[in-house]
C-alpha positions as CSV (number, residue, x, y, z in Angstrom):
1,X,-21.4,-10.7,-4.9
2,X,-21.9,-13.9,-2.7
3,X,-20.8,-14.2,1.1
4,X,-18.1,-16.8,0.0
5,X,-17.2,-14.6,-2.8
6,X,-17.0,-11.3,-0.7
7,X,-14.9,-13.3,2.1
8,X,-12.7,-14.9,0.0
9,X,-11.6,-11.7,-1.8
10,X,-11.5,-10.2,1.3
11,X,-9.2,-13.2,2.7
12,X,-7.6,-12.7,-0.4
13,X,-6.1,-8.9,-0.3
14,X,-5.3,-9.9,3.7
15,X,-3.2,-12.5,2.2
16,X,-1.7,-10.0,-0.7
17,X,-1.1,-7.4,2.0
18,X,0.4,-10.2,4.3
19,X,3.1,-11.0,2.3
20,X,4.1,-7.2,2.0
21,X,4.6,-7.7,5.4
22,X,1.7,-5.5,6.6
23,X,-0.7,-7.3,9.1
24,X,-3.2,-9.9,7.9
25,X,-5.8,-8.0,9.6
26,X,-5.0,-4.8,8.0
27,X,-5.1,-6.3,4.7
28,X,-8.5,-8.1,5.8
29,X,-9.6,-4.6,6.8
30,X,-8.7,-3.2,3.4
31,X,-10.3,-5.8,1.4
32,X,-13.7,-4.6,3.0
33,X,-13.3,-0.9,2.9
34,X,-12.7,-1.6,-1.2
35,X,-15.9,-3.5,-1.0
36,X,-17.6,-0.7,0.6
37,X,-19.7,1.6,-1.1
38,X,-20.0,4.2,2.2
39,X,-17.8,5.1,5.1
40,X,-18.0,2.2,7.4
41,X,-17.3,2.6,11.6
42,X,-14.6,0.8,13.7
43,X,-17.5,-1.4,15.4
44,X,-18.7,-2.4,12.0
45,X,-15.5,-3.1,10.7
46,X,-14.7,-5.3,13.9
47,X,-18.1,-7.3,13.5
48,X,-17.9,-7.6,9.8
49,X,-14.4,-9.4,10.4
50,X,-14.2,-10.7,14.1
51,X,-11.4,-8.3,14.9
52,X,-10.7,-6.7,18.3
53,X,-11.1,-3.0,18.0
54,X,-7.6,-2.7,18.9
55,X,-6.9,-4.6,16.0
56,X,-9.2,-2.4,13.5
57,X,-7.5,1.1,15.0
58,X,-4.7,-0.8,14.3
59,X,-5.3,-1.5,10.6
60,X,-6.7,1.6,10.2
61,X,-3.9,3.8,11.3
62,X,-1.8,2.0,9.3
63,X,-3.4,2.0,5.9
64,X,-4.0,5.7,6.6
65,X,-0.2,6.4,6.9
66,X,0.3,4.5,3.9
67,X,-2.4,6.3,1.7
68,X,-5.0,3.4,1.4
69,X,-7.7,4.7,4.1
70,X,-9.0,7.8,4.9
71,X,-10.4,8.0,8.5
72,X,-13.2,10.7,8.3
73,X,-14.4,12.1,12.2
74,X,-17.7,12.8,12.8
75,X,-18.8,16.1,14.1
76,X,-19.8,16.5,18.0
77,X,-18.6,13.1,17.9
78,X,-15.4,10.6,18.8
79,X,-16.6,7.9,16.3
80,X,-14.7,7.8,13.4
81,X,-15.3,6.5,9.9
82,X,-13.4,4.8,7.2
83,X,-13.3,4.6,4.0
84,X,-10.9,2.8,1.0
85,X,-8.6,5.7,-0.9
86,X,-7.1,5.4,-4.5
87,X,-4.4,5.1,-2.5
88,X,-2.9,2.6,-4.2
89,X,-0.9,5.4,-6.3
90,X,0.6,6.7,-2.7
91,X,1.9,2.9,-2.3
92,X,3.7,3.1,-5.7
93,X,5.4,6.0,-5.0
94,X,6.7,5.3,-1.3
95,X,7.7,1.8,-3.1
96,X,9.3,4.3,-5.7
97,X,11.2,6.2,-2.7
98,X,12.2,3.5,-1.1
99,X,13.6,1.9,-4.4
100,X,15.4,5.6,-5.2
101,X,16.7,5.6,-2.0
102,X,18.3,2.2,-2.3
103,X,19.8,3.1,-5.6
104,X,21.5,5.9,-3.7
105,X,22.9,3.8,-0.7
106,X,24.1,1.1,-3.4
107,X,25.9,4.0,-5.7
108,X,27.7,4.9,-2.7
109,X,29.2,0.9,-2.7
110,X,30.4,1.5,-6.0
111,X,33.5,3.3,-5.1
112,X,34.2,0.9,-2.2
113,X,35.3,-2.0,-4.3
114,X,37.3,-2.3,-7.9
115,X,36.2,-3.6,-10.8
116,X,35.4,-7.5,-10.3
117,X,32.6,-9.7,-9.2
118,X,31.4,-7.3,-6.4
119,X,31.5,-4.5,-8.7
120,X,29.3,-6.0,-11.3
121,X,26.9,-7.2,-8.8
122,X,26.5,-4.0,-7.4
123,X,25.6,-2.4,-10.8
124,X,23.3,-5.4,-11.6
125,X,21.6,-4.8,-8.6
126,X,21.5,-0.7,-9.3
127,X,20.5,-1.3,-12.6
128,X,17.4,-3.6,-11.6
129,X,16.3,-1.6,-9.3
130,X,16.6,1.5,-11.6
131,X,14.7,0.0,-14.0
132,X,11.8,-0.6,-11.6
133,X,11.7,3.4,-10.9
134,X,12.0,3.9,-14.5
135,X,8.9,1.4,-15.0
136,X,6.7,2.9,-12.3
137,X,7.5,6.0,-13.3
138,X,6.1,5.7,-16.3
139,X,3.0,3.8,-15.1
140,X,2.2,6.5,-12.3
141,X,2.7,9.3,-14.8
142,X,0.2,7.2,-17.6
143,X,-2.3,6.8,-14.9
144,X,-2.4,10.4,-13.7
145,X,-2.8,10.9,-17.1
146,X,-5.9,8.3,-17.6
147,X,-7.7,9.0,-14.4
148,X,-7.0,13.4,-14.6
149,X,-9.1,13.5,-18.5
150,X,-9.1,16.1,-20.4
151,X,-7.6,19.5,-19.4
């Protein structure tokens, strides 16, 4: 892959990441560590991207909470390493939690207002966002299935 071709996908998953409202920078910082074929250091990570360090532990921390990284200490050492996760599966299903959750708090609504306008918006909105479990469900479960092979 080129430079420009390795920056702007890099740039790229910042941007995706960005508008999920995580940091640019931990979304830069992801881009890399998919790009990575080894564990990669904070100080590389910061030169590679002209980020602060603060910045990197930063990103780091928080693609580790939400499954992406996986911070790997070194022996005898307090430099860390980091590498990219499948951890894409861990963001489906805390998007899946949050969604089941919402589902819950919006059933709860349903007995606060009668049948009318509110109402049906209420069970449109319920029965979107049921769908969206029902959906992910059922691609989380066929790519457990595809990535586990034969048992």
């Amino acid at each position: 892959m080129s430079a420009a071709g390795r920056g702007a996908f890099i740039t790229s998953v910042g941007d995706l990441l960005a508008s999920w409202n995580l940091p640019h920078a931990t979304g830069r910082v992801y881009g890399l560590l998919l790009l990575g074929e080894e564990p990669v250091s904070h100080d590389t990570i910061a030169a590679e991207l002209e980020l602060s360090k603060g910045a990197v532990s930063t990103a780091v921390r928080q693609l580790a909470s939400w499954g992406l990284a996986r911070v790997i200490p070194q022996p005898g050492s307090r430099r860390l390493l980091v590498e990219a996760t499948g951890g894409i599966e861990s963001l489906l299903e805390a998007s899946q939690a949050r969604a089941r959750t919402l589902i819950a708090a919006l059933r709860e609504g349903q007995g606060l207002v009668a049948p009318g306008p509110a109402r049906e918006r209420l069970d449109d909105v319920i029965g979107l966002f049921a769908g969206y479990v029902d959906v992910g469900g059922e691609l989380l479960a066929s790519h457990r299935r595809r990535t586990s092979g034969p048992s």
